[in-house]
N, C-alpha and C positions, 0 to 999 in steps of 0.2 A: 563492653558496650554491646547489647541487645542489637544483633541483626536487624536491616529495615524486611521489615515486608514484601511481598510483590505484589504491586498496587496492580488492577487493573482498570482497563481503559473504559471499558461497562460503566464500573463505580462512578464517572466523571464526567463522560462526554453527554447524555444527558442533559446532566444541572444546567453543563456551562452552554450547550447548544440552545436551551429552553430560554436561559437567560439571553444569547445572543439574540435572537429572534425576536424575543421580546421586546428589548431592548432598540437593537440598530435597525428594524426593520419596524417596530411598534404595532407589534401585534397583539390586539388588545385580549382575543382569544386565539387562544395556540392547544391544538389538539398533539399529545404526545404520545404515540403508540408503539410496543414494541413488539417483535416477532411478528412481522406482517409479510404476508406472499403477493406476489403478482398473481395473476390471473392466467400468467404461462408458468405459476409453479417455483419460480423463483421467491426466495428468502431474503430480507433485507433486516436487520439487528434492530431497527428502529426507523418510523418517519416522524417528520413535525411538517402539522398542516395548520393553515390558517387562509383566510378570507384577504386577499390583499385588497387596495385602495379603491383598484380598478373592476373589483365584486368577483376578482380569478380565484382561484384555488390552488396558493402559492405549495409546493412540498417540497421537502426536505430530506433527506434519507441518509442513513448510517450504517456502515458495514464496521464489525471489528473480528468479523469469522478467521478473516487469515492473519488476525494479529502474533498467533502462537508462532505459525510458521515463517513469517514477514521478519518477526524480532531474530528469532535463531537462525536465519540466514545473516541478518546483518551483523547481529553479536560476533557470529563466526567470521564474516569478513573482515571486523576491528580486529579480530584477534590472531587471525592466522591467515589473513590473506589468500592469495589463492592456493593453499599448503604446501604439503614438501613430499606431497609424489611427483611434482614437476621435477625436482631434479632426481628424483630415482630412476624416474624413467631414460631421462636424459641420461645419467648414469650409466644406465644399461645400454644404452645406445651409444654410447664413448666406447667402452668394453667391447663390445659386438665390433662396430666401427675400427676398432685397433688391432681386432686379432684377425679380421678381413684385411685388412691392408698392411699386416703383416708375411702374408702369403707373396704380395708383389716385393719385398724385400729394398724398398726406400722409404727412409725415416720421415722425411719433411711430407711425404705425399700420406704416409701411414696417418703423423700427425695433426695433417689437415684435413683429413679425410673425420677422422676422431672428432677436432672441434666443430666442424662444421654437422655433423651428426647429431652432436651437442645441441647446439647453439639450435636447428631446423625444427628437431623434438621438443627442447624446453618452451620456445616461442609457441610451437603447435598446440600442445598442451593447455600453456598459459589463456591463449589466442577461445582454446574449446572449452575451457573450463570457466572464463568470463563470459562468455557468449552463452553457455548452460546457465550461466546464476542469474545474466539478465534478462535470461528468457522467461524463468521461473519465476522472478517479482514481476514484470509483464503480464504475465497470466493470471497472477493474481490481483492484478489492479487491470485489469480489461474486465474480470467477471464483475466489476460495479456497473456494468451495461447493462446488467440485466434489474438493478434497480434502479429503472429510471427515475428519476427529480429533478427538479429545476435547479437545486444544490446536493451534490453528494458529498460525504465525508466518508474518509476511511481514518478508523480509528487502532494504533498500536499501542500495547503494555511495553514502554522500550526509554531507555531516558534519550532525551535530548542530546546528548554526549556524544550519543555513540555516531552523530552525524557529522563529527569535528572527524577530516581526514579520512572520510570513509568513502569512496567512489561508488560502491554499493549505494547506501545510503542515500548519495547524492546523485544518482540515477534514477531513484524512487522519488524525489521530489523533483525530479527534469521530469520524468514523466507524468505524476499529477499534476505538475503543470502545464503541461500539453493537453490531457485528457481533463481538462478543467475541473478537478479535483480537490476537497481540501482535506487535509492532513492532520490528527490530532494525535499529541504521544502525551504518554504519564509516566516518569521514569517510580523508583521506589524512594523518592520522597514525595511521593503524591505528588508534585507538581505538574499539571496541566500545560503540555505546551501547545502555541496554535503554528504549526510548523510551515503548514500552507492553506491562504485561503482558495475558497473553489470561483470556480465563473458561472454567471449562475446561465441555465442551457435554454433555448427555446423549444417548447412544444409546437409542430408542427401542425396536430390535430387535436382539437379541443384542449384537455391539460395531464398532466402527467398522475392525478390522483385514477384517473381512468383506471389507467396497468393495474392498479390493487383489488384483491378481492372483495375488501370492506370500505370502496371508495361511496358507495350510496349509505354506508352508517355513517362513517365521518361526513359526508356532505350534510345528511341530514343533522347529524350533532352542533354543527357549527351554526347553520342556519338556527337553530333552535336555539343555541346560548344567545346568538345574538337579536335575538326576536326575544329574549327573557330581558336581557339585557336594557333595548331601548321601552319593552313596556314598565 
């Protein structure tokens, strides 16, 4: 049997975001652009604009930049947990701990001394080594601040699976759901999953197409289909 492929999340999100918006939002013209900057210089994978009901200028925005790295943290979480220098080091610290309290020449105080050595460093370890990997998906799911949209999406090459049992994993969807975020994975059977949807954000000044450097082509494109349109 012929290996599958490694789908990527580019190839997909797209179609199915252009279709969403179409569709649940009935956007009769939808502008879809990709590799577009803010105006501070920031990068965003893709937006979708359109005209909403209320004559706004509804956007949408996509990031899939840290999918490379988002996936092989998590992969590695499924698969080796937080690994096995916690107990080396614990290890060494039982050894250290035994031949020190070997010098006082009582066994149960030697012994306790040992486990407790043990047990102080594995937890420590453990304790810095989660806190290191939840800080790293954090970081990478705060720099969607810098595309703002009234919806963002972050988009991973990753299958759906790998979020069965994974506290990683389900840390990144507690957190795009806090940070009103939505979620799109493609594992390698091309399937598209919608893992989380976002909240959509209020603009506090005018609209968020502002932030983009080609927010005055896309305004005038829109306005233009839709003046083709009703004549």
């Amino acid at each position: 049997m012929p290996a599958l492929k490694h789908s990527k999340i580019e190839d997909f999100a797209f179609d199915y975001l252009s279709n969403h918006y179409a569709a649940a939002h009935h956007a009769e013209e939808l502008l879809v652009r990709r590799n577009q900057s803010t105006k501070q210089g920031h990068r965003a994978d893709g937006i979708f604009v359109y005209k909403a009901d209320d004559q706004s200028f509804f956007t949408a925005s996509f990031r899939a930049d840290p999918s490379a790295k988002l996936s092989k943290l998590l992969l590695n979480y499924k698969k080796n947990g937080l690994g096995k220098w916690r107990y080396a080091t614990a290890l060494v610290s039982l050894c250290i701990a035994f031949l020190a309290g070997q010098s006082v020449g009582h066994v149960l105080l030697t012994w306790g001394m040992s486990v407790a050595a043990f047990l102080v460093v594995f937890l420590a370890h453990s304790f810095l080594k989660e806190y290191r990997l939840r800080r790293k998906i954090r970081g990478m799911v705060d720099e969607m601040r810098k595309q703002p949209a009234d919806e963002q999406w972050l988009g991973l090459s990753i299958s759906s699976m790998c979020f069965r049992n994974n506290i990683m994993a389900q840390y990144l969807l507690n957190l795009c759901e806090r940070r009103g975020i939505g979620l799109l994975t493609v594992g390698k059977r091309a399937k598209l999953v919608l893992m989380q949807e976002p909240k959509t954000k209020v603009c506090r000044r005018g609209d968020f197409l502002s932030h983009y450097s080609d927010d005055n082509e896309l305004r005038f494109a829109l306005l233009k289909d839709a003046y083709l349109r009703a004549a």
